[in-house]
N, C-alpha and C positions, 0 to 999 in steps of 0.2 A: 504493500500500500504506500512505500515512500514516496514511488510515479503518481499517486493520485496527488501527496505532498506538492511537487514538483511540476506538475502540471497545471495545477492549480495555482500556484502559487499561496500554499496557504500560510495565512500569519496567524499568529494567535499573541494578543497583546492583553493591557488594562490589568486589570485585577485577578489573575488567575484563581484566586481563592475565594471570588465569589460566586455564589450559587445562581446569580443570573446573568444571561449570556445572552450577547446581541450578534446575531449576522449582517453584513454588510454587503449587500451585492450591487456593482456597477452596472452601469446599463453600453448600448454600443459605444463603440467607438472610445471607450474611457478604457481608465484601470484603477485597480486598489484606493489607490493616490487620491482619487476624485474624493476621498472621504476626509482628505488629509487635518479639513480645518474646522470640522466638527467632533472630532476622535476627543478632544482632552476634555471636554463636555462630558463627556463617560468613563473615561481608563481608570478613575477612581474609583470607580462605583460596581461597574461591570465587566465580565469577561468579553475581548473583543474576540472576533471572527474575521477575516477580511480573504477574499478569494476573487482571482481574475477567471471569467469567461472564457474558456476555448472559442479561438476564432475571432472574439473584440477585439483583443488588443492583440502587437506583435511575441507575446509570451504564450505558449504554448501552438504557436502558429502549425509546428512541423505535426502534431497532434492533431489536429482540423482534419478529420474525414468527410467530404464533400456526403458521400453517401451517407451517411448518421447523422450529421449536425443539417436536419432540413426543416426541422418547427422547433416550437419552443419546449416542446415534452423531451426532445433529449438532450435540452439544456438541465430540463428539471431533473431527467435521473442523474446528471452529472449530481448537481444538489443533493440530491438523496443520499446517495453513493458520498459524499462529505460529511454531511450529517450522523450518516451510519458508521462511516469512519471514526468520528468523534467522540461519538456515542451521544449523541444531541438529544435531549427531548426536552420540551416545551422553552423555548427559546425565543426572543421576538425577531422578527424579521424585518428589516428597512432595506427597502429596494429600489432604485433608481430607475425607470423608464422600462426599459422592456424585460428587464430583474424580476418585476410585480407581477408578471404574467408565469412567468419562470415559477416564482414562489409559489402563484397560486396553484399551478398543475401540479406541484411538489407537497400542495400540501393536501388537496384533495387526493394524491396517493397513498401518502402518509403523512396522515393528521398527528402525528403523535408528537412528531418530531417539532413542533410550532406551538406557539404559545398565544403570537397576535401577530398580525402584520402593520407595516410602518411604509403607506407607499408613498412615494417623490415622483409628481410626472406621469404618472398610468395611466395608459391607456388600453382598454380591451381592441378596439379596433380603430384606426388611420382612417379609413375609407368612409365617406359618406356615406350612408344608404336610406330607404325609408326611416325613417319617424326616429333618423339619429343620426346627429353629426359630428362625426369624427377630426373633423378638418382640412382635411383632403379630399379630392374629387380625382377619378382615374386620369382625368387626361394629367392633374398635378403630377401624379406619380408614376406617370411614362415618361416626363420632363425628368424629374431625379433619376429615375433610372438608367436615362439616356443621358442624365451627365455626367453620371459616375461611368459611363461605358465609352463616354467621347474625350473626357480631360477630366482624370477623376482628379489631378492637381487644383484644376481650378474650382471645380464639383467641393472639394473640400473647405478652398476660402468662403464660398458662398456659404455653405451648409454649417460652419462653425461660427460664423460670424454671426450669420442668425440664430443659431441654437443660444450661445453665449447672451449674446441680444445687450449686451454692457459696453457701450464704447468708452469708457472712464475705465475701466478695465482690458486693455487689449493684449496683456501678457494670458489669460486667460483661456482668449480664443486662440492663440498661437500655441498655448500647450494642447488644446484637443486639439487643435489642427498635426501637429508632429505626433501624437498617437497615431490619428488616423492613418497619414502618412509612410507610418510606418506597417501598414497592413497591406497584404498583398491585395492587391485591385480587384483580383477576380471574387476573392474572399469576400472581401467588402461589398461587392455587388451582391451573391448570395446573400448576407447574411442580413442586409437593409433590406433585399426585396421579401425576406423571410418575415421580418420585423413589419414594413408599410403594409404589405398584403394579409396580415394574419386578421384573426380574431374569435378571439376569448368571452364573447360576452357571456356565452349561457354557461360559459365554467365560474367566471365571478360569481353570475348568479347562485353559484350552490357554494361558494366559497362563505363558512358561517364564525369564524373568527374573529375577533376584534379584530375590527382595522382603521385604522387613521390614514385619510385620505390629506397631504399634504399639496395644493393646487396652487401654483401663481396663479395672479389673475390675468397674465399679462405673458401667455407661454404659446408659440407659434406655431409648436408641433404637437401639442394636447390643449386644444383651447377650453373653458373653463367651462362649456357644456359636455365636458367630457366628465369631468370631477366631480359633476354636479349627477351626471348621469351614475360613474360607481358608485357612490351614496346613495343615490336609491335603490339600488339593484345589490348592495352586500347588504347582508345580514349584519347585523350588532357595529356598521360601521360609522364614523363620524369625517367631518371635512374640515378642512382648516382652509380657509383661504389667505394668500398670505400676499402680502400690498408688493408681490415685485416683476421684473419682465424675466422672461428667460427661461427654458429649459434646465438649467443648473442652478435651482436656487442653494443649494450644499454649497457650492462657490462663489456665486456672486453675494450672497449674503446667507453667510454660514452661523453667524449671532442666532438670528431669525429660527433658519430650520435649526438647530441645536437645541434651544428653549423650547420650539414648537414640539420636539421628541422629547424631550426632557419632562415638560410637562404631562403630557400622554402615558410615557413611562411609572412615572409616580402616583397618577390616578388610577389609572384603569388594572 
């Protein structure tokens, strides 16, 4: 199991000797790192967990089976398959963008291993359709796909600029940007079109967990009838909206989400 170590990249930080333990999972295109400025908010208090994605980032790339890594279920057995390494149970989980989807098929396999969820950014589905909008429309996401497939160089300044969505912060957008960069092209196109084209809704819906739904109000790739949408649709769940723009609100204003977890933590 030290290849699951190692592939994963897994760290285990904070307080090893306490009885409660937080996972941490990045969403595309990031890594570990993305947690880096809400972490000391917890390491007192709580055991941490911190694990990179096969296929997101350039760490464990030579691992990425085109054939296996095609939905988000066998991101989750990867999850599982950590968990059960660990010996995890009832744990809360905070997950960043397409993470949330990940956890929830993870956990609807194995409940046992979860305690609550903590999502950042989720979305069950990208794509418009009747009586729910995602914030995309197909012809949008023949445009991304056709730009990551014609100059994915350039496909990535656009796509981080507006993820990050902070120009007072532009060290920010230039660190996702050299993540992404660093993925191989063909990779990156599966693993976005995996990510824009899915969806999860009627799994959320049986997903029955505490969960705190974390939503800018001001995010360009899960607009905030998204957030308002999983709030209605979990079970025991709650929504925080939180006064900022951006995809990455862990980075742009990591104060914010830190408190916003912190407080959830010690209620519920």
């Amino acid at each position: 199991m030290n290849d699951l170590i190692q592939r994963h990249n897994i760290e285990i930080l904070g307080n090893l000797d306490s009885k409660e333990t937080l996972i941490f999972a990045h969403g595309f295109g990031s890594q570990q790192s993305a947690w880096r400025f809400i972490l000391p908010a917890f390491e007192h208090r709580y055991r941490i967990i911190l694990f990179d994605l096969i296929g997101s980032t350039f760490l464990g790339m030579n691992k990425f089976d085109i054939d296996h890594y095609h939905s988000f279920k066998d991101y989750a057995e990867d999850l599982v398959k950590i968990c059960s390494f660990l010996e995890l149970e009832k744990v809360s989980f905070i997950a960043h963008s397409a993470s949330c989807m990940i956890g929830t098929l993870a956990a609807l396999k194995n409940p046992s291993f979860f305690k609550k969820f903590i999502f950042i950014g989720a979305s069950p589905r990208y794509l418009n359709d009747v009586n729910y909008v995602g914030g995309f429309t197909k012809t949008d996401v023949i445009g991304m796909l056709g730009g990551i497939t014609k100059n994915y160089t350039d496909w990535i300044q656009h796509y981080t600029f507006k993820a990050i969505d902070d120009p007072t912060q532009p060290l920010l957008s230039q660190e996702f940007a050299q993540c992404l960069l660093k993925l191989n092209p063909d990779i990156a196109l599966i693993v976005f079109k995996m990510i824009i084209t899915s969806d999860y809704r009627k799994q959320v819906s049986e997903l029955k967990l505490p969960t705190l739904i974390i939503q800018p109000q001001d995010d360009l790739f899960v607009p905030l009838n998204v957030g308002l949408y999983l709030n209605e649709n979990i079970q025991n769940s709650k929504i925080q909206i939180l006064p900022t723009k951006g995809h990455f609100p862990q980075l742009t204003h990591p104060y914010i989400v830190a408190y916003t977890i912190s407080q959830y933590l010690k209620s519920s």
